[in-house]
C-alpha atoms as a printed R data frame, in Angstrom:
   type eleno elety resid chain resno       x       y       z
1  ATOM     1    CA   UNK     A     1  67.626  96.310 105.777
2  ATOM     2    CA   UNK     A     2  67.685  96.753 101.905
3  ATOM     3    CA   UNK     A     3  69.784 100.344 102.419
4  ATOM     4    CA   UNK     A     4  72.254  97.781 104.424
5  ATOM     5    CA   UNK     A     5  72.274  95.108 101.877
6  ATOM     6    CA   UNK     A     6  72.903  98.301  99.039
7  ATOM     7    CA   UNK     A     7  75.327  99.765 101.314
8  ATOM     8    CA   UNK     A     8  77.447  96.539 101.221
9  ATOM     9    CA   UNK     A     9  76.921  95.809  97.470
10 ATOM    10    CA   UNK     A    10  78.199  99.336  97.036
11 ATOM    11    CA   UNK     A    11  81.384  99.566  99.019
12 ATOM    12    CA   UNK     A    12  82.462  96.180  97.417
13 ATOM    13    CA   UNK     A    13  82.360  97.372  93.923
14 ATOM    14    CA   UNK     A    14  84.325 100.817  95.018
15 ATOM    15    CA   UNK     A    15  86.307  98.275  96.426
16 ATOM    16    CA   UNK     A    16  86.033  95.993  93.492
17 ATOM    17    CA   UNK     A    17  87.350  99.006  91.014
18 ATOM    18    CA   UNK     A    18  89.832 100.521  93.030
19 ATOM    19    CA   UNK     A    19  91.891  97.197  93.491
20 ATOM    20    CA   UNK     A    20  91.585  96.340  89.730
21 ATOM    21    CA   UNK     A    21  92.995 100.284  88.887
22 ATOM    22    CA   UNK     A    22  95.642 100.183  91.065
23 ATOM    23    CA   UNK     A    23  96.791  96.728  89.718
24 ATOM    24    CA   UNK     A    24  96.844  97.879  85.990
25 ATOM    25    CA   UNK     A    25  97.714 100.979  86.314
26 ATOM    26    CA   UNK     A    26 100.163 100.957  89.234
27 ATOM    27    CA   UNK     A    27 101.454  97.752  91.102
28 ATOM    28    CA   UNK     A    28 101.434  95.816  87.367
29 ATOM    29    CA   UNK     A    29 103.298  97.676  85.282
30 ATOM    30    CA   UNK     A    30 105.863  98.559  88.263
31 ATOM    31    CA   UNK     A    31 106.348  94.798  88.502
32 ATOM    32    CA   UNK     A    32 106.640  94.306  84.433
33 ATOM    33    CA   UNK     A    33 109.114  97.456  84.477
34 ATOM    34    CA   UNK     A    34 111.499  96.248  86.938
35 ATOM    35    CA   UNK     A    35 112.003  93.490  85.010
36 ATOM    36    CA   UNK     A    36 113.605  90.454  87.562
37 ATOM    37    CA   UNK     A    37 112.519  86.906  87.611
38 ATOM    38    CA   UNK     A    38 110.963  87.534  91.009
39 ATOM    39    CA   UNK     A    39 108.875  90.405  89.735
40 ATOM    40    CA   UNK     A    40 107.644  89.111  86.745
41 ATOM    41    CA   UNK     A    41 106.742  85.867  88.661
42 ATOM    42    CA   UNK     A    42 104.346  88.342  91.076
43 ATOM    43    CA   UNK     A    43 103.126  90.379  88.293
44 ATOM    44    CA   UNK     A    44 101.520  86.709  87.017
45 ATOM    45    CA   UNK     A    45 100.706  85.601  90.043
46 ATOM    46    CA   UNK     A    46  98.804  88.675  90.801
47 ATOM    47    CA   UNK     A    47  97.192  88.418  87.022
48 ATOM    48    CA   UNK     A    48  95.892  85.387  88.564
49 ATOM    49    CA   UNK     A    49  94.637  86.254  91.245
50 ATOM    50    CA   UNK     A    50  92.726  89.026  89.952
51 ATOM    51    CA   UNK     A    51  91.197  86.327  87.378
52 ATOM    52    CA   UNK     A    52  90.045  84.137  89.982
53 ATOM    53    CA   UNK     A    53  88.636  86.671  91.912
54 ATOM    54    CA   UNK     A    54  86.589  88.386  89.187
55 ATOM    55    CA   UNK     A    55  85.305  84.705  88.260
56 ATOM    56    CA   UNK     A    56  84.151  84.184  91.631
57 ATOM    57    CA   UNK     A    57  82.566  87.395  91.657
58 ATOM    58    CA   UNK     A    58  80.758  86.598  88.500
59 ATOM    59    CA   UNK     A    59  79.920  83.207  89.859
60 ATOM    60    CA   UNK     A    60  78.713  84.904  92.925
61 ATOM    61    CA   UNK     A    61  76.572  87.330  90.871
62 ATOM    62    CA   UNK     A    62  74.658  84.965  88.609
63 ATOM    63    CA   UNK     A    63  73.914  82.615  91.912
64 ATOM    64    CA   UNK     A    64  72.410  86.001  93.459
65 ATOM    65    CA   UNK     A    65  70.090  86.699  90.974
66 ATOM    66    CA   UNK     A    66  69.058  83.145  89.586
67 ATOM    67    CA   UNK     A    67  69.182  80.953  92.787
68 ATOM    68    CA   UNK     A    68  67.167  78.181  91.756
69 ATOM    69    CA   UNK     A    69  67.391  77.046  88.567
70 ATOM    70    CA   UNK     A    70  65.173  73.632  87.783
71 ATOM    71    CA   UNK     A    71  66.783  70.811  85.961
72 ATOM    72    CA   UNK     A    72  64.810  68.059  84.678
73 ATOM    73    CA   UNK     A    73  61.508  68.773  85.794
74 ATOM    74    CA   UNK     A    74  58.848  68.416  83.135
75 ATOM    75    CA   UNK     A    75  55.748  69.949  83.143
């Protein structure tokens, strides 16, 4: 099960990196070089995009490895 579970946390961070590379280095600046209305409008839109998803992925990351987290309980 845990080779499974690495397997997975694995291929989504290849996946992770290549999709951030190809957006800065290829589909990004192609957008920003080209120059049109319509093409800077998708090269912000997929700036966002990219932001949200690395928040959620941080999100995600910190709620992985500190699940519970006890407010307001006194000892």
């Amino acid at each position: 099960m845990f080779a499974m579970k690495l397997t997975v946390i694995l291929l989504g961070a290849l996946l992770y990196l290549v999709a951030t590379l190809g957006w800065f280095f290829w589909a990004g600046p192609e957008l920003l070089a080209t120059g049109t209305t319509e093409a800077l409008i998708y090269a912000f839109s997929g700036t966002c995009a990219w932001l949200l998803i690395t928040f959620g992925l941080a999100v995600q990351i910190i709620k992985t490895a500190r699940p519970t987290a006890v407010v307001g309980k006194e000892k």
